[in-house]
C-alpha positions as CSV (number, residue, x, y, z in Angstrom):
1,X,57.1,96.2,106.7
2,X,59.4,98.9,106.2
3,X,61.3,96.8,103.3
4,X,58.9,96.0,101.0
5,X,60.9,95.1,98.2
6,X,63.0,92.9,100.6
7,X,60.0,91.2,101.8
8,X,60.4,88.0,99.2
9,X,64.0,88.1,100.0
10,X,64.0,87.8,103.9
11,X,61.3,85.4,103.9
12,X,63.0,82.8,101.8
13,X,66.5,83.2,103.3
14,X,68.5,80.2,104.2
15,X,69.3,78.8,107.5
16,X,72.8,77.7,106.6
17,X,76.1,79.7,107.0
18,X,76.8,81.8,104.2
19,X,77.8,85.4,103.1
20,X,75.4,88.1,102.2
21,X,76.5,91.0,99.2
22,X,73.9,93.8,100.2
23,X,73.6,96.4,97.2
24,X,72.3,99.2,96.2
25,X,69.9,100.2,93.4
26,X,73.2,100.3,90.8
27,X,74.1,96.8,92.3
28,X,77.4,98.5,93.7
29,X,78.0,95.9,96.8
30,X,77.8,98.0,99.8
31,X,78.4,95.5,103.0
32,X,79.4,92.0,102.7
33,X,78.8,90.3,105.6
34,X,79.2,86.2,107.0
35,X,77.1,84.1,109.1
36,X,76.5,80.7,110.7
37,X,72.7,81.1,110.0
38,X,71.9,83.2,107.2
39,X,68.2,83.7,108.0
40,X,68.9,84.5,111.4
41,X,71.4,87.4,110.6
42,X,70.1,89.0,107.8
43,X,66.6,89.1,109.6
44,X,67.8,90.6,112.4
45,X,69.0,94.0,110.8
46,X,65.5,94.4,109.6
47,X,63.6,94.2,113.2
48,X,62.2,97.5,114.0
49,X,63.6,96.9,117.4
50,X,67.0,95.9,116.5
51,X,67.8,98.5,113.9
52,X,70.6,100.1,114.7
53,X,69.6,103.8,113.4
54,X,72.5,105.9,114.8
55,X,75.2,102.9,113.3
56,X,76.7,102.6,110.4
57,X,74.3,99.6,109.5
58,X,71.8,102.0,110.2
59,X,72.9,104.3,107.7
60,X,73.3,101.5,105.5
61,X,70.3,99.9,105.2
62,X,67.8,102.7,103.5
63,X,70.1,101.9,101.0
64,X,69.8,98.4,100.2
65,X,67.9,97.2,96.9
66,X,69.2,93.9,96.9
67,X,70.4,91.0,98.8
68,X,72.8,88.6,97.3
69,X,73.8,85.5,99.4
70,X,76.2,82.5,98.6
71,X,76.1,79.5,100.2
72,X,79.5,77.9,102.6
73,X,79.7,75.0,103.7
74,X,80.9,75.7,107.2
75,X,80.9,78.8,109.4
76,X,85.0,78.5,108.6
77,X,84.2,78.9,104.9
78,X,82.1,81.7,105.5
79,X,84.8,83.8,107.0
80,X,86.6,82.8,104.2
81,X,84.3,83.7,101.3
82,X,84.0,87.2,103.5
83,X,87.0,88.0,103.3
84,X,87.9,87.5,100.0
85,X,85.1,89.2,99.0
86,X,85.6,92.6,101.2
87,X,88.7,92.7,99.5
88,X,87.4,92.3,95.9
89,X,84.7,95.0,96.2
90,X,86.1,97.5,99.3
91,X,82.2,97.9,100.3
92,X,81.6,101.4,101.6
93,X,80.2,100.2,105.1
94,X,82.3,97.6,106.3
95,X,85.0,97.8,108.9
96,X,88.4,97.4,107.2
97,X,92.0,98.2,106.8
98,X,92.1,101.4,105.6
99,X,95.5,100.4,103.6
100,X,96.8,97.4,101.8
101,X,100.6,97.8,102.8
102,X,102.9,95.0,101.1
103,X,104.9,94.5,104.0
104,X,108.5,92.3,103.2
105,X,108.5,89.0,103.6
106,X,111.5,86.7,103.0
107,X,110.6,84.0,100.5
108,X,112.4,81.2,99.8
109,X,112.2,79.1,96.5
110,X,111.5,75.9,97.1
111,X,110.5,75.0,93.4
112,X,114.1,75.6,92.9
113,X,117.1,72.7,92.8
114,X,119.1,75.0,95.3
115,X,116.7,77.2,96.6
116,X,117.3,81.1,96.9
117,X,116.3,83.6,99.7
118,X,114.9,86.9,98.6
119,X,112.9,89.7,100.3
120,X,109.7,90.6,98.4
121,X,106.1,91.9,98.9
122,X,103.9,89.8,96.4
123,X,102.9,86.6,98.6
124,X,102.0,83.9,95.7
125,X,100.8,80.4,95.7
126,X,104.2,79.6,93.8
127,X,105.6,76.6,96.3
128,X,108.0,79.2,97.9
129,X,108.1,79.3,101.4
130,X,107.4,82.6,103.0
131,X,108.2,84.2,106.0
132,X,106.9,87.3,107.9
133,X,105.0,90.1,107.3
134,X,108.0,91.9,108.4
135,X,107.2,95.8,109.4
136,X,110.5,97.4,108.1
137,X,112.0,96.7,104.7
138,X,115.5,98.2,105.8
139,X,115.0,95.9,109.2
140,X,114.3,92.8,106.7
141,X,117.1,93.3,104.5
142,X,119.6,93.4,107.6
143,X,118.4,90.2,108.7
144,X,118.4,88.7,105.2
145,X,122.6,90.4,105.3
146,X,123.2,88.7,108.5
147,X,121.5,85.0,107.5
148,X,123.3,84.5,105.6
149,X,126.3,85.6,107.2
150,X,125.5,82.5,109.9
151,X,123.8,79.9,107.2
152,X,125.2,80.4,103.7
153,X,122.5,80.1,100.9
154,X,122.0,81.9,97.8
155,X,120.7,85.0,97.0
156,X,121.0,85.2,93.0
157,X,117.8,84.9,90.5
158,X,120.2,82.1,88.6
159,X,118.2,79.6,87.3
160,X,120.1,76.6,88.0
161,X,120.2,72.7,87.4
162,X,120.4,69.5,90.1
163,X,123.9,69.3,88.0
164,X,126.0,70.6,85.4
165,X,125.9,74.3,86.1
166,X,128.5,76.1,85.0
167,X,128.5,79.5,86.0
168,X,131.3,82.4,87.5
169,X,130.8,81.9,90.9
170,X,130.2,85.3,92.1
171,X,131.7,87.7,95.3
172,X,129.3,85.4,98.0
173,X,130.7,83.0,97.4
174,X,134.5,84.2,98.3
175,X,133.4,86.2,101.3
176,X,131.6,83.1,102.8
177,X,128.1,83.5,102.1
178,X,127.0,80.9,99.6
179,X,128.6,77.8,98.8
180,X,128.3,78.1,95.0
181,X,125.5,75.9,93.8
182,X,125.9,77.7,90.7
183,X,129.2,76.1,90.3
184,X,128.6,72.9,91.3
185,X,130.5,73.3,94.1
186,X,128.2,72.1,97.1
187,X,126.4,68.9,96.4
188,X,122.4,69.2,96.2
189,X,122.1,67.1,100.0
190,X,124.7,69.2,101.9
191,X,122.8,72.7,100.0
192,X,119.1,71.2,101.3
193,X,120.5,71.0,104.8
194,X,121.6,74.6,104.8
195,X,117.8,75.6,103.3
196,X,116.6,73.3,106.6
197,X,118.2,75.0,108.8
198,X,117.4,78.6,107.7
199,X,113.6,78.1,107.5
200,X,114.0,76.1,110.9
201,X,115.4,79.4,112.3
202,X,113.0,81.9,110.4
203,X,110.0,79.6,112.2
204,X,111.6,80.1,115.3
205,X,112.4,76.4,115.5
206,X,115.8,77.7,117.4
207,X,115.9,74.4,119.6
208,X,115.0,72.0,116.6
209,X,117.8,73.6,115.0
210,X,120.4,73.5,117.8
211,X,119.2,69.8,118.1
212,X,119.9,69.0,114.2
213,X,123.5,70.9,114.3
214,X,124.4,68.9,116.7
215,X,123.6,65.9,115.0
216,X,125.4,66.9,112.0
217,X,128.5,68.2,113.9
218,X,128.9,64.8,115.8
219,X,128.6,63.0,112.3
220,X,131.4,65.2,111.2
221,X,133.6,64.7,114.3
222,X,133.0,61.0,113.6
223,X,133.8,61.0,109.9
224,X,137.0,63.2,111.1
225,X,136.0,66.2,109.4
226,X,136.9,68.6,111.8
227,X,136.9,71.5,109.9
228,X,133.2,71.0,108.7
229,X,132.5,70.2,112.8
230,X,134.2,73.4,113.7
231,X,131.9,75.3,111.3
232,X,129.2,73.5,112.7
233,X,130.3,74.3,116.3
234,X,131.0,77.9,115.6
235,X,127.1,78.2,113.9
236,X,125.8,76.9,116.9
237,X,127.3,79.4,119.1
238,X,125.7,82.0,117.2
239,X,122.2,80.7,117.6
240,X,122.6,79.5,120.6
241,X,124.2,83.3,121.7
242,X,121.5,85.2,120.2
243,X,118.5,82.7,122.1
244,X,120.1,83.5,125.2
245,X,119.9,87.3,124.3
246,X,116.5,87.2,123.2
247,X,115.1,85.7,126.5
248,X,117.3,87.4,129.1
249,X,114.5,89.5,130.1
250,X,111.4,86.8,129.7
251,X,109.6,85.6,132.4
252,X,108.7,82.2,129.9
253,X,109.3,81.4,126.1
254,X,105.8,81.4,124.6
255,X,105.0,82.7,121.0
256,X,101.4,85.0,120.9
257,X,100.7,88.1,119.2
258,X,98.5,90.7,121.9
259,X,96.0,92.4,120.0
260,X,94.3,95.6,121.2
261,X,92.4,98.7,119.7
262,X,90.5,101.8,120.2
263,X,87.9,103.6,118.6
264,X,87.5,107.7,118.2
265,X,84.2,108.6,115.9
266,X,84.3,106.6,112.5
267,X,87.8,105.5,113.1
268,X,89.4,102.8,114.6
269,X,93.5,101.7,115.2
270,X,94.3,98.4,115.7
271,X,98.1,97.4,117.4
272,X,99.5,93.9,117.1
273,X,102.0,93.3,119.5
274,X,104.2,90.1,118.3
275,X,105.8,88.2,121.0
276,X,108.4,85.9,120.4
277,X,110.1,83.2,122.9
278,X,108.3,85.9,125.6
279,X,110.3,88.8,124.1
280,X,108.4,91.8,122.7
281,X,110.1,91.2,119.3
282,X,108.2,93.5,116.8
283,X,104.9,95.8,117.1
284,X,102.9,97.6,114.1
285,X,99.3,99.8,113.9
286,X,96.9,99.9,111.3
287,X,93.8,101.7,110.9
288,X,90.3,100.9,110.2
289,X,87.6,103.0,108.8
290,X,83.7,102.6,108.7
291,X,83.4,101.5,112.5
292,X,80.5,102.3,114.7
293,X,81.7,104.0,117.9
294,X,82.8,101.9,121.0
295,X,81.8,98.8,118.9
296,X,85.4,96.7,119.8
297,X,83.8,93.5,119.2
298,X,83.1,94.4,115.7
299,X,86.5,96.0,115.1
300,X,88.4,92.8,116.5
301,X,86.0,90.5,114.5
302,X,87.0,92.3,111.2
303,X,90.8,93.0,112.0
304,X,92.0,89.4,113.2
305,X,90.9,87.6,109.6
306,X,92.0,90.8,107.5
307,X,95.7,90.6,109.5
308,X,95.9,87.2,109.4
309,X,94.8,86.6,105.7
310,X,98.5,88.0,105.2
311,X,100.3,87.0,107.7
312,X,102.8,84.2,107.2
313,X,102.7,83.5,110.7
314,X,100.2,82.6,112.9
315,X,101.2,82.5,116.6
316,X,99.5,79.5,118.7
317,X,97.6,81.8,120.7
318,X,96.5,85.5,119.8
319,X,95.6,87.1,122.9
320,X,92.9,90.1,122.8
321,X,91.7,93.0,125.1
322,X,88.0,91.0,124.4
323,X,86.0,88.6,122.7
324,X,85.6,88.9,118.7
325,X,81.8,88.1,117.3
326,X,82.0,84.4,116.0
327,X,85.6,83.7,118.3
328,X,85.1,80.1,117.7
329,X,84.8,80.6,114.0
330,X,87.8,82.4,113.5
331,X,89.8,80.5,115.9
332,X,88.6,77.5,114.0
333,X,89.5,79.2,110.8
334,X,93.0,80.4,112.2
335,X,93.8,76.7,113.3
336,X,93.5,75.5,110.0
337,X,96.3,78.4,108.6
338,X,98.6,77.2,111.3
339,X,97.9,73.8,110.8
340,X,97.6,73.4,114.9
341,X,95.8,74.7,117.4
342,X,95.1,78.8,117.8
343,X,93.6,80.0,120.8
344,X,91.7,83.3,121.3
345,X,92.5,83.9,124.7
346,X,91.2,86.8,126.8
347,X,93.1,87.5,129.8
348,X,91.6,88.9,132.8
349,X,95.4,89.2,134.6
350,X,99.0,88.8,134.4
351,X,101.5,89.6,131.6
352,X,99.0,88.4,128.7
353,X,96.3,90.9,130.2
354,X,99.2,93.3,130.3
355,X,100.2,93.0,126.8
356,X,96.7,93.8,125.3
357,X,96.1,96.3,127.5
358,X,99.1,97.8,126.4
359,X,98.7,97.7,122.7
360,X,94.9,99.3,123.4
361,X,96.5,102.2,125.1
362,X,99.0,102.5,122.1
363,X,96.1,102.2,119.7
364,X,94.5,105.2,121.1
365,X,97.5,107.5,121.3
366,X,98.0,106.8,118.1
367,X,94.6,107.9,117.2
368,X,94.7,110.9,118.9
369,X,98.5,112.0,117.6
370,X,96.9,111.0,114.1
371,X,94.0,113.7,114.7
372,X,96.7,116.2,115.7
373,X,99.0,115.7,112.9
374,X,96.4,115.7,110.5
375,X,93.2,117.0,111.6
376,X,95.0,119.7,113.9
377,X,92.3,122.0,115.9
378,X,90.1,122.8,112.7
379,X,88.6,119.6,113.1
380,X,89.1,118.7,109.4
381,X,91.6,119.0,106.9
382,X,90.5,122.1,104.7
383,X,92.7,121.6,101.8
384,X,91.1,117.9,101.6
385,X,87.6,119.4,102.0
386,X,88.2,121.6,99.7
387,X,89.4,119.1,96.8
388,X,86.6,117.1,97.9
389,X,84.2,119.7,96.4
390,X,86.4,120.7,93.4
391,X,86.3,116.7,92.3
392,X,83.1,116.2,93.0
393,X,83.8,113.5,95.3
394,X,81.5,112.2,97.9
395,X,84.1,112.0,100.6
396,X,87.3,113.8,101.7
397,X,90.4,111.7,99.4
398,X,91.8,109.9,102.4
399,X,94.1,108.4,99.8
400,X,95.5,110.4,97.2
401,X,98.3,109.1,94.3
402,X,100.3,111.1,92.4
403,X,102.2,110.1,89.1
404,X,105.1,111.8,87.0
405,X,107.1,110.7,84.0
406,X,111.2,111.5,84.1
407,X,113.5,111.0,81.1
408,X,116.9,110.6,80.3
409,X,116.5,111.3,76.7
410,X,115.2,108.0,74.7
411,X,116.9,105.5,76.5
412,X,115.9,105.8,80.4
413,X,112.1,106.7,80.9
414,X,110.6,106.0,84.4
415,X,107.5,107.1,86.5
416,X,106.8,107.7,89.8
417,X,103.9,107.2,92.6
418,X,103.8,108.7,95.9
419,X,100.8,108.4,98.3
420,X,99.5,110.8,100.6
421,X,97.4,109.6,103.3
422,X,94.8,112.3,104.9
423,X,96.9,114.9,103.5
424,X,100.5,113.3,105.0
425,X,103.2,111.4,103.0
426,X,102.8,107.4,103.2
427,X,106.4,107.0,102.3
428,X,105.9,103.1,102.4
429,X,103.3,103.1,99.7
430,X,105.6,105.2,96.9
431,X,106.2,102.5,93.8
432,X,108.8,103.6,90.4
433,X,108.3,102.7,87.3
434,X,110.9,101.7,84.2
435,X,109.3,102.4,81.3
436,X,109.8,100.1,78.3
437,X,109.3,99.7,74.8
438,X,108.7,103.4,73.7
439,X,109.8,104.6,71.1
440,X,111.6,108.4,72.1
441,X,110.9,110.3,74.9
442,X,107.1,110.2,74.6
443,X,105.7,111.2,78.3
444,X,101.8,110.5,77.3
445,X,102.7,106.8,76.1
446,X,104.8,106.6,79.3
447,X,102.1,107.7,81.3
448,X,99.9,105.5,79.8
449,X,101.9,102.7,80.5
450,X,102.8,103.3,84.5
451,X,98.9,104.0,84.8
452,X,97.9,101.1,82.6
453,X,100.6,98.9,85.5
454,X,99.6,100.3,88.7
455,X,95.4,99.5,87.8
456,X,95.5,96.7,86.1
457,X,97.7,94.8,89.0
458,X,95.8,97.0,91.4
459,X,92.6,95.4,90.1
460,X,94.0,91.9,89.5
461,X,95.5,91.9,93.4
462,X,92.7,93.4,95.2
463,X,95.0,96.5,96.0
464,X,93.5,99.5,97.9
465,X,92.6,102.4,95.2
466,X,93.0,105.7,95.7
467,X,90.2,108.4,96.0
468,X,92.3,110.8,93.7
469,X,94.6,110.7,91.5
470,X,96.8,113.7,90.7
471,X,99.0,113.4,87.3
472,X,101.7,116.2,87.0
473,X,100.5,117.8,83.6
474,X,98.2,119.2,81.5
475,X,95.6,117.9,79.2
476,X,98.0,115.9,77.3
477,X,99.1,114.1,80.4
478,X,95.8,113.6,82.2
479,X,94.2,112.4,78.9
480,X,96.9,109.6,78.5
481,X,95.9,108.2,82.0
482,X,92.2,108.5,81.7
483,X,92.4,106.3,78.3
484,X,94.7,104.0,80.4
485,X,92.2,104.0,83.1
486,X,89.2,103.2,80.5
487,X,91.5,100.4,79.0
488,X,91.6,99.0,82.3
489,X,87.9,99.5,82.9
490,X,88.3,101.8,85.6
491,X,86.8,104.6,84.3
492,X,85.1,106.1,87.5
493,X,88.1,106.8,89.0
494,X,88.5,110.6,90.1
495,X,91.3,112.7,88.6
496,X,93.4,115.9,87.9
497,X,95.9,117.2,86.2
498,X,98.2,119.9,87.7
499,X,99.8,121.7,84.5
500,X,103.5,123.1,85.7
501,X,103.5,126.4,84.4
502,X,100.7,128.6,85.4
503,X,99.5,125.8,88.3
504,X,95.9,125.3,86.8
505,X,93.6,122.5,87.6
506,X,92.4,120.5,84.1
507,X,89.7,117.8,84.8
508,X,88.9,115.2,82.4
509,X,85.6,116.5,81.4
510,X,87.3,119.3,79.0
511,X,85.9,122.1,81.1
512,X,87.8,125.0,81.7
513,X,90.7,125.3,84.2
514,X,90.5,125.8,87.5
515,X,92.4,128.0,88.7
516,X,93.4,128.7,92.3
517,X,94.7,131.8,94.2
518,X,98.8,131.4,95.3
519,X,97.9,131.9,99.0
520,X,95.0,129.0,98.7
521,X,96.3,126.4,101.5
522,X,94.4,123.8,98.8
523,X,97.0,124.7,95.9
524,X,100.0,124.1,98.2
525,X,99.1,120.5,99.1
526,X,98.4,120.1,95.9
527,X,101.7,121.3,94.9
528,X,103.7,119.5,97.6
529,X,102.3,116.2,96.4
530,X,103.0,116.8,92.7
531,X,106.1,118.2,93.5
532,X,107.1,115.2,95.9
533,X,106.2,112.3,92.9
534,X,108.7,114.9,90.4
535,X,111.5,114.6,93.0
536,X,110.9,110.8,93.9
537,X,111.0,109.9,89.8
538,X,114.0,112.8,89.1
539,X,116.1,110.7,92.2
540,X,115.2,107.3,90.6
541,X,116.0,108.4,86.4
542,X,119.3,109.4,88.2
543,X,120.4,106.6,90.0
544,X,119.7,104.8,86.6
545,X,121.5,107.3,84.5
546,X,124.6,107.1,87.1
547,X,124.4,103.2,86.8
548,X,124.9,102.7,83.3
549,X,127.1,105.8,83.3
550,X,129.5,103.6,85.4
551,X,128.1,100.6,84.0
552,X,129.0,101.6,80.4
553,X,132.8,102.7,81.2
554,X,134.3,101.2,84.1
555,X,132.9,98.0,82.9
556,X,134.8,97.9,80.0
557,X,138.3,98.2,82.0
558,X,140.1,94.5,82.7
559,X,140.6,94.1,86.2
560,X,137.8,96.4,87.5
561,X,135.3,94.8,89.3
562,X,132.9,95.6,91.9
563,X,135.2,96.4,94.5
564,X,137.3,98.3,92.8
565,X,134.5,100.4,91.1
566,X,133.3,101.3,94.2
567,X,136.9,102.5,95.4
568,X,136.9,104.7,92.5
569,X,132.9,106.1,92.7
570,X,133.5,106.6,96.8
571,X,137.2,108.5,96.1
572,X,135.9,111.1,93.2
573,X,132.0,111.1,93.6
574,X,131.2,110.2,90.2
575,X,132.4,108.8,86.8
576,X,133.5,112.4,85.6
577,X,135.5,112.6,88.7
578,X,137.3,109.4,87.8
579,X,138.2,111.2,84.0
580,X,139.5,113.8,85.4
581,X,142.0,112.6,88.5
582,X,145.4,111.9,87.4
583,X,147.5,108.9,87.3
584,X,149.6,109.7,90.6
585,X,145.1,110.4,92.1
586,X,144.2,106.9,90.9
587,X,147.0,105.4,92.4
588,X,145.9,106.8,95.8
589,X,142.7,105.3,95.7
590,X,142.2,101.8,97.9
591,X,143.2,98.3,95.9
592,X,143.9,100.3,92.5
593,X,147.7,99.0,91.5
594,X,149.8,100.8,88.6
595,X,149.0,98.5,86.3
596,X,144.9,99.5,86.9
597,X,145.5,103.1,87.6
598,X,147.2,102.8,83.8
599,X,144.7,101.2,82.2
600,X,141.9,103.1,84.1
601,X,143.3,106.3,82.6
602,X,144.3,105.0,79.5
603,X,141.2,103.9,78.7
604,X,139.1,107.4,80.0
605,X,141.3,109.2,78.3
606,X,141.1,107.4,74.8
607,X,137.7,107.6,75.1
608,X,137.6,111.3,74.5
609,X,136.5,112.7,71.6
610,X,139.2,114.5,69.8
């Protein structure tokens, strides 16, 4: 037997469903795999005739020292387990997303007297209701703008009572757009059918919901409250309009998502295709490393639980180009996240056969536009191949993170991350930073905290790391984030600093730097990213300094609110501006009467030293 030091292992493996951790000789977990029979699965990577030598498992298995296997009670439990744990140790060799984006979802409190609606990334076992992934924070905020435009319900982080709240009701509430829990102005049963009836229309429940408003606009009409039926009436035109607009061009009203992918050398993309009422509603890509060529099966068996772990959402049917490994495991799996039936249908014809076909030929143009954009006609990235020898690393950094620290004297510190994926900007990946609790403008301490932040969550959530990290500094710097990174317990992590002045390279062994010629294509992508996290934290310390600028002034003026503040900021550009204009210029501005403009410059102007 090849395996000898497996021998004891294999022969006493298990014949019930499981998952198997399969480690090296440092017990770093390097596959983690499920199964309905243990013994039967594991055994069969170690048949001379089966062994996959030109795979990935191939190159696994010379490898493996150890075997580590943990018992499920179902096949359903096994996918589970897998997945949980492939995100908890990112093994080298198994198919997976190659990023952990926080898409938006809208949550809705429901632990919460009045609930509020919110968009946020963090999905927590809270009671809140959530809804999406959404693709497009900009997209989800819009809807969140015009939701409550059509059903009026909070948005504020007020922490409010079932009665005797007594707070300023705030500019929603005039315009239309909440009805003022926080004022005890809407009773707690009239507010709970407003939260109904927004996560009836966010499940796409659009007929239950026509159905209900109905209902509560004939009780109305009955009780003689035409006013509340007219409201009623006119809210039921608006769903009912934008239904009909939706489905104008469907040929039938189902919900399914169409999953396709293809698969070019060790990479595969993956396109889910969301349709909604039998309207194309939404689409998104991801990509997947560590996948054995042509092997679709594989790539579908390890994409549909990773997606779906996340997804708020799951369609009754998710159509696919062809059958995943264990379908009836996952579909099992999925039917218990819906809490109803999920189908894994593959379509030989018609629209459904269309639609994965379609997101497969997507997938693979957007492979092959990836490998121009980033690989171009060298084949590799050289700049990436070269860091990859200067840090030592065993692999090109696919994803590299940047940090820099911005002040505004003592009182506003923040950091910045930006990500670059295979060289290119992953503008949805950048997080800021507000620093706290530091005493002076002390950029190590402030680097130690964002680092300390970003790992320690990073570690706690399962986030993807990155291969690099890049910290805009010298020594100074790059030692403040390696002790944050040993507090942390993340010590292996590979790092550089990039000091400003002469551009040299400091690793955190204390050797010498490394310095680089100007024309090197390696030291301008290196600059580019550190110079792209100094303008991302510069943009955010001054949209902070501007706000309590304005904050700190205007503020202090009776009778200038919000509206009127943003008159003023739009009319002169900025709080200087304002200083400067003359009485007869602040009167010209929208909404600003005498009696403002006089004691808007009064007050600038007292201000003044001298």
């Amino acid at each position: 037997m090849a395996y000898e030091h497996l021998k004891s292992t294999l022969a006493n493996m298990p014949p019930s469903p499981g998952v198997y951790l399969m480690k090296d000789r440092a017990g770093t977990v390097l596959y983690v795999g499920k199964a309905k029979s243990l013994r039967s699965r594991v055994r069969s990577y170690f048949q001379a005739s089966n062994t996959p030598h030109a795979t990935t498992i191939g190159a696994l298995l010379p490898h493996v020292q150890e075997i580590e296997v943990l018992h499920a009670s179902s096949a359903v439990d096994a996918l589970i387990l897998e997945n949980n744990l492939i995100k908890q140790y990112q093994p080298r060799y198994n198919i997976k997303l190659k990023d952990d984006k926080r898409y938006p979802y809208i949550r809705i409190s429901m632990d919460d007297p009045y609930p509020a609606i919110s968009v946020t990334r963090n999905v927590e076992q809270d009671g809140s209701k959530y809804f999406g992934p959404y693709v497009h924070a900009g997209a989800t905020r819009e809807t969140l703008k015009q939701l409550t435009r059509l059903f009026p319900i909070r948005t504020c982080a007020l922490q409010l009572k079932e009665a005797g709240n007594t707070h300023r009701v705030c500019l929603d509430y005039h315009i239309g757009r909440c009805p003022g829990p926080c004022a005890d102005l809407v009773s707690l049963e009239d507010y709970s059918d407003i939260v109904d009836d927004v996560m009836l229309f966010l499940g796409g429940k659009t007929k239950a919901l026509v159905d209900e408003l109905k209902a509560r606009m004939a009780r109305a009409a009955e009780e003689l409250d035409y006013e509340r039926a007219a409201v009623l009436r006119d809210r039921i035109d608006a769903v009912e309009r934008g239904t009909h607009q939706q489905r104008m061009d469907s040929v039938s009203d189902e919900d399914y998502d169409a999953v396709g992918c293809a698969v070019v050398g060790g990479m595969a993309c993956a396109q889910v295709l969301m349709i909604r009422g039998g309207k194309l509603v939404e689409r998104e890509h991801f990509f997947l490393t560590e996948v054995d060529a042509a092997d679709v099966g594989a790539v579908l068996s390890a994409f549909v639980p990773q997606y779906y772990a996340e997804a708020s959402f799951v369609p009754p049917t998710v159509v696919l180009e062809s059958a995943p490994d264990m379908h009836e495991t996952i579909e099992a799996w999925l039917s218990e996240k819906r809490e109803g039936r999920v189908t894994l249908y593959v379509p030989t014809r018609g629209r459904k056969h269309d639609m994965a076909e379609l997101a497969s030929r997507n997938s693979e143009t957007i492979l092959k536009q990836r490998e121009v954009n980033v690989v171009g006609n060298a084949g590799e990235n050289p700049a990436l191949r070269e860091l990859m020898g200067i840090c030592n690393l065993d692999r090109m950094p696919a994803r590299i993170e940047a940090y820099d620290i911005s002040n505004f004297g003592a009182d506003i510190i923040v950091g910045s991350m930006v990500v670059f994926e295979d060289g290119v900007p992953a503008r949805s990946e950048y997080r800021r930073f507000r620093v706290r609790d530091i005493q002076g403008p002390d950029d190590y301490a402030a680097m130690k905290q964002v680092i300390t932040r970003r790992f320690s969550r990073g570690i706690a959530e399962g986030a993807v790391m990155p291969n690099l990290i890049i910290i805009d500094g010298g020594k100074g710097q790059l030692g403040a984030a390696s002790d944050a990174l040993i507090d942390v317990d993340y010590v292996q992590q590979p790092r550089f600093g990039l000091a400003k002045r002469y551009e040299h390279i400091f690793l955190p062994d204390g050797s010498d730097a490394i310095i680089l010629s100007k024309q090197n294509p390696t030291l301008h992508l290196v600059q580019h990213i550190r110079n792209e996290a100094h303008r991302f934290a510069v943009n955010y310390l001054r949209r902070l300094r501007d706000k309590r600028m304005t904050q700190s002034v205007l503020d202090e003026i009776p009778h200038v609110g919000d509206r009127r503040k943003q008159a003023l900021l739009q009319h002169f550009g900025d709080i200087d501006g304002v200083r400067q204009a003359s009485l007869d210029e602040l009167l010209a501005v929208r909404n600003i009467t005498r009696p403002v403009a006089q004691r808007i410059f009064k007050h600038l102007h007292d201000r003044q030293p001298g």
